[in-house]
N, CA, C and O atoms as a GROMACS GRO file, in nm:
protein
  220
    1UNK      N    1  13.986 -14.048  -1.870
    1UNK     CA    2  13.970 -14.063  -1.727
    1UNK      C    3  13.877 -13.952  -1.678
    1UNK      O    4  13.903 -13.845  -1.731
    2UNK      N    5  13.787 -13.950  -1.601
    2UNK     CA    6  13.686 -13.875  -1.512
    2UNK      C    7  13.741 -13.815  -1.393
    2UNK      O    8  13.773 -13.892  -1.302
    3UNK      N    9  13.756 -13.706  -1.378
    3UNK     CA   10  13.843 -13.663  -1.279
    3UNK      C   11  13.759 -13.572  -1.204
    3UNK      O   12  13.683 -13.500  -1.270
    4UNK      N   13  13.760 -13.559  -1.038
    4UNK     CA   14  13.689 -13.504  -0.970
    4UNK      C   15  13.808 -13.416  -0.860
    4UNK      O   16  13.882 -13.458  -0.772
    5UNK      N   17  13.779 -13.247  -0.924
    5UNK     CA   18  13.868 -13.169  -0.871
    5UNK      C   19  13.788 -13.085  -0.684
    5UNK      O   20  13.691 -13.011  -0.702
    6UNK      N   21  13.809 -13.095  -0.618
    6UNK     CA   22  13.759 -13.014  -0.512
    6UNK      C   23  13.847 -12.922  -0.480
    6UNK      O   24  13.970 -12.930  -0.475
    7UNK      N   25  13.762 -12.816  -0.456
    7UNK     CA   26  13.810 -12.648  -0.445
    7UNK      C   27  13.851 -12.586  -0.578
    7UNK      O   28  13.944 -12.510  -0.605
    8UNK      N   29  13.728 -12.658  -0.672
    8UNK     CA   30  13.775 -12.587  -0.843
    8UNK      C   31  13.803 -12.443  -0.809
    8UNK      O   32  13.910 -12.396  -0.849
    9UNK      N   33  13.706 -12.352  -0.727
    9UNK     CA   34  13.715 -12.278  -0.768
    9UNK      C   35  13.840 -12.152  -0.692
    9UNK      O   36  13.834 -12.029  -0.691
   10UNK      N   37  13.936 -12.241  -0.638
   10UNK     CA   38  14.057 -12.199  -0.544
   10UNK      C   39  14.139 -12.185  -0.695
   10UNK      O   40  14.096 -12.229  -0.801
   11UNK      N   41  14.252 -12.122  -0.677
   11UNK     CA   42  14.391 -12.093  -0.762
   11UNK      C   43  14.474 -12.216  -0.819
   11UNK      O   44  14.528 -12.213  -0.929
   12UNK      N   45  14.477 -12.345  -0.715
   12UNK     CA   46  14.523 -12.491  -0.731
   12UNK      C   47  14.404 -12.539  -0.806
   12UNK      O   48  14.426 -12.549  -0.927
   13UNK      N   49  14.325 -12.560  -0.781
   13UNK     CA   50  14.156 -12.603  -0.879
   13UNK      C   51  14.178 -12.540  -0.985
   13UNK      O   52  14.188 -12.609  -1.087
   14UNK      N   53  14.190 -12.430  -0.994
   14UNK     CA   54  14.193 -12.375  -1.128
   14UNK      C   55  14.219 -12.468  -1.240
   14UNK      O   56  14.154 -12.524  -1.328
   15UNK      N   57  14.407 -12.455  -1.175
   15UNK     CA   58  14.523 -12.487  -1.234
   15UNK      C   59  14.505 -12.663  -1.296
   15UNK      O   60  14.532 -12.709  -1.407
   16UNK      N   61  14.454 -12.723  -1.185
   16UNK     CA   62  14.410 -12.884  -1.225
   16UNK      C   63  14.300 -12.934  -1.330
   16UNK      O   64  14.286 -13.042  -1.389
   17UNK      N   65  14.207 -12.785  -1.332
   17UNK     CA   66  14.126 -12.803  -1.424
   17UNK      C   67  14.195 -12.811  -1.576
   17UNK      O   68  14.209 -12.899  -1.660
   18UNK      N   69  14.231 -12.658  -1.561
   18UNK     CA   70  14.304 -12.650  -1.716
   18UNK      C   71  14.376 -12.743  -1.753
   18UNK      O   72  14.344 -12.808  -1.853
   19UNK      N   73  14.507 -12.777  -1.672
   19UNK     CA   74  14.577 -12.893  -1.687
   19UNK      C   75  14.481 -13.072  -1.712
   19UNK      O   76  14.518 -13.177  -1.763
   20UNK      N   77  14.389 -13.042  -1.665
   20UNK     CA   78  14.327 -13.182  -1.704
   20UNK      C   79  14.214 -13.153  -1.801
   20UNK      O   80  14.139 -13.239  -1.846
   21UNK      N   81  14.207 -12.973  -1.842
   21UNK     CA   82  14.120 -12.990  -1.994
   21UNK      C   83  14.213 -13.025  -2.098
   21UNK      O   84  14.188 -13.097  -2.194
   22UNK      N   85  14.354 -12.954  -2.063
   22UNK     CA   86  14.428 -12.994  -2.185
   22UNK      C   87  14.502 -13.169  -2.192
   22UNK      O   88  14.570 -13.202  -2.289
   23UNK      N   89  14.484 -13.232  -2.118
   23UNK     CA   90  14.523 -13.382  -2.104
   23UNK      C   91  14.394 -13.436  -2.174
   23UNK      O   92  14.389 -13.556  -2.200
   24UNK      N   93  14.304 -13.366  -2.201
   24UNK     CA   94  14.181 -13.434  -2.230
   24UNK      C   95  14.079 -13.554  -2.140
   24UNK      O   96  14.018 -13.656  -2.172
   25UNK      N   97  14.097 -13.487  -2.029
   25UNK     CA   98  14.007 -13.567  -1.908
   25UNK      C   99  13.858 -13.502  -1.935
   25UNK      O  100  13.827 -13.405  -2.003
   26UNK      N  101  13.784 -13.585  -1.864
   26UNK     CA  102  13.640 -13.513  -1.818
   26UNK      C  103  13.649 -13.505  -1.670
   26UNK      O  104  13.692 -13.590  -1.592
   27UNK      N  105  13.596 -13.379  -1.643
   27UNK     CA  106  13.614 -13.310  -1.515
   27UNK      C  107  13.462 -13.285  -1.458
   27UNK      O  108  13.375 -13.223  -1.518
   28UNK      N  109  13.448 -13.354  -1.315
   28UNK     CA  110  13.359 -13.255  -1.238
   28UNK      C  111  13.407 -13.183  -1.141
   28UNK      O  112  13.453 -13.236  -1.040
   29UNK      N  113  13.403 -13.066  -1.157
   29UNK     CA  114  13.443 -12.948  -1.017
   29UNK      C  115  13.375 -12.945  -0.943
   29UNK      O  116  13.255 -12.946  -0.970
   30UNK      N  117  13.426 -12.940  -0.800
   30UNK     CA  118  13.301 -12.975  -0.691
   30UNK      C  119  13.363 -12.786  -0.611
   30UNK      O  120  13.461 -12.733  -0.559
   31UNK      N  121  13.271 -12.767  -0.640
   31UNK     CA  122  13.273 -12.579  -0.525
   31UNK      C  123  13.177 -12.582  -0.382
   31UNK      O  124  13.129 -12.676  -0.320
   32UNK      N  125  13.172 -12.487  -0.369
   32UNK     CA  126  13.083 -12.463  -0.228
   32UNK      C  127  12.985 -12.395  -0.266
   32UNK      O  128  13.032 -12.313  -0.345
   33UNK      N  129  12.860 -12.377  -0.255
   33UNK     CA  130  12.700 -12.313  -0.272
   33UNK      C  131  12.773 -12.168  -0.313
   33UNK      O  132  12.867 -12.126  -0.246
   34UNK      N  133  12.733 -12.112  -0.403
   34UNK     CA  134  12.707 -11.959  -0.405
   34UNK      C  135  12.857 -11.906  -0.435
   34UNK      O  136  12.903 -11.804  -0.383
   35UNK      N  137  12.920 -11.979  -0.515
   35UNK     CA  138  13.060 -11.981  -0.531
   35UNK      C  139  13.071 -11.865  -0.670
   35UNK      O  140  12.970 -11.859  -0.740
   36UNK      N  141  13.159 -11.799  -0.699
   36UNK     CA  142  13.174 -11.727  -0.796
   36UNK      C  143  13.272 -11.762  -0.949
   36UNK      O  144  13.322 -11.696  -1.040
   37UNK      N  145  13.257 -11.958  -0.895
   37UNK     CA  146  13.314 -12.003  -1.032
   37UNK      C  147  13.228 -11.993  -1.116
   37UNK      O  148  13.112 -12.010  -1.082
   38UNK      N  149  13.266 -11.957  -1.274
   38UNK     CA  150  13.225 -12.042  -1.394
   38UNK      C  151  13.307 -12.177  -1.420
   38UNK      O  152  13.430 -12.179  -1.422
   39UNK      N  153  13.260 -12.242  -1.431
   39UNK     CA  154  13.304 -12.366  -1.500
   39UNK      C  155  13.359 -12.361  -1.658
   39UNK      O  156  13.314 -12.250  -1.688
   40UNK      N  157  13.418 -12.402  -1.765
   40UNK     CA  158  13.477 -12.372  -1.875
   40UNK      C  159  13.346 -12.505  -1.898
   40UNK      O  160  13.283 -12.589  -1.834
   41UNK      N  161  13.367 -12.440  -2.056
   41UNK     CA  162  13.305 -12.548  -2.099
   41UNK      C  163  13.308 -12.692  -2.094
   41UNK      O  164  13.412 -12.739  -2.138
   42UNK      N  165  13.227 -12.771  -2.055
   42UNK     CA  166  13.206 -12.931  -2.072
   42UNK      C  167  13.266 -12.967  -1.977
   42UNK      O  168  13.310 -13.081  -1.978
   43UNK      N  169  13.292 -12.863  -1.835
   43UNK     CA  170  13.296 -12.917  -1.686
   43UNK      C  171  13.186 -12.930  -1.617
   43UNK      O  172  13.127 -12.833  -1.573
   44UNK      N  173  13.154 -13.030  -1.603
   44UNK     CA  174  13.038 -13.074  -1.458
   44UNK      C  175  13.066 -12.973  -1.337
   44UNK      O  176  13.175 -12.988  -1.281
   45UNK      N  177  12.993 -12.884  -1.294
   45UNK     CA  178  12.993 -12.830  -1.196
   45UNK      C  179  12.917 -12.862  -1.097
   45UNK      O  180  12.797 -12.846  -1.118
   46UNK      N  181  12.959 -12.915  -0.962
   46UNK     CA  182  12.853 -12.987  -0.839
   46UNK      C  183  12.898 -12.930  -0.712
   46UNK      O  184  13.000 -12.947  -0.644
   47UNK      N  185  12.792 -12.856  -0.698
   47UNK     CA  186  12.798 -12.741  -0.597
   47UNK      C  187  12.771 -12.856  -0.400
   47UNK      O  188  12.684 -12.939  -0.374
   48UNK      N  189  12.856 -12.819  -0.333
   48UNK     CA  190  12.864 -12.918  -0.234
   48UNK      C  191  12.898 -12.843  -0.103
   48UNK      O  192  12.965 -12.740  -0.098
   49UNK      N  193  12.851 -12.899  -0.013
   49UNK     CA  194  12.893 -12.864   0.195
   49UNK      C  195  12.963 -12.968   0.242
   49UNK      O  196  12.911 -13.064   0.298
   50UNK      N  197  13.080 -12.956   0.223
   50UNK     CA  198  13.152 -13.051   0.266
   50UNK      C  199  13.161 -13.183   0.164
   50UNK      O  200  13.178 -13.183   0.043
   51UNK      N  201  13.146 -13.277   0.240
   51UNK     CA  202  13.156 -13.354   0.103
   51UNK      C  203  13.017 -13.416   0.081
   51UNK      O  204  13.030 -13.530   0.037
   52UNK      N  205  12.899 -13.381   0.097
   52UNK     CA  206  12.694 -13.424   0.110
   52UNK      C  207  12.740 -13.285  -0.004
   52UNK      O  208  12.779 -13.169   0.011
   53UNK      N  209  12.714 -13.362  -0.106
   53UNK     CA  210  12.626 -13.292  -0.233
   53UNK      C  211  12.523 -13.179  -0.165
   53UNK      O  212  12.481 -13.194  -0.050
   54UNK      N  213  12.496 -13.095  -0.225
   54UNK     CA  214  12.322 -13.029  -0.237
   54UNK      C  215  12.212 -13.025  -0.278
   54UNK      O  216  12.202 -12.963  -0.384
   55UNK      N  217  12.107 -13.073  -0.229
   55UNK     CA  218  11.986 -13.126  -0.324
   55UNK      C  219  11.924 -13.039  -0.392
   55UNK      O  220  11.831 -13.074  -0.465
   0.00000   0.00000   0.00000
């Protein structure tokens, strides 16, 4: 399943990530511009304002 977490990079995001690396999902984390996540490996990271992507 493809799973799309918003506010990866909050304490709950975190937590949904890991929990859905170890379920074996594919994840895109959606953060806010200029955010101080890393992404773990083989997460889609899509940096966003609200919910309009950033070009």
């Amino acid at each position: 399943m493809h799973l799309v977490i918003a506010g990866a990079s909050g304490a709950t995001g975190r937590l949904l990530i890991e929990r859905a690396e170890a379920a074996g999902h594919k994840i895109t984390a959606l953060v806010r511009p200029r955010s101080s996540f890393d992404a773990p490996a083989g997460v889609r990271l899509l940096e966003t304002q609200g919910l309009a992507p950033l070009a």
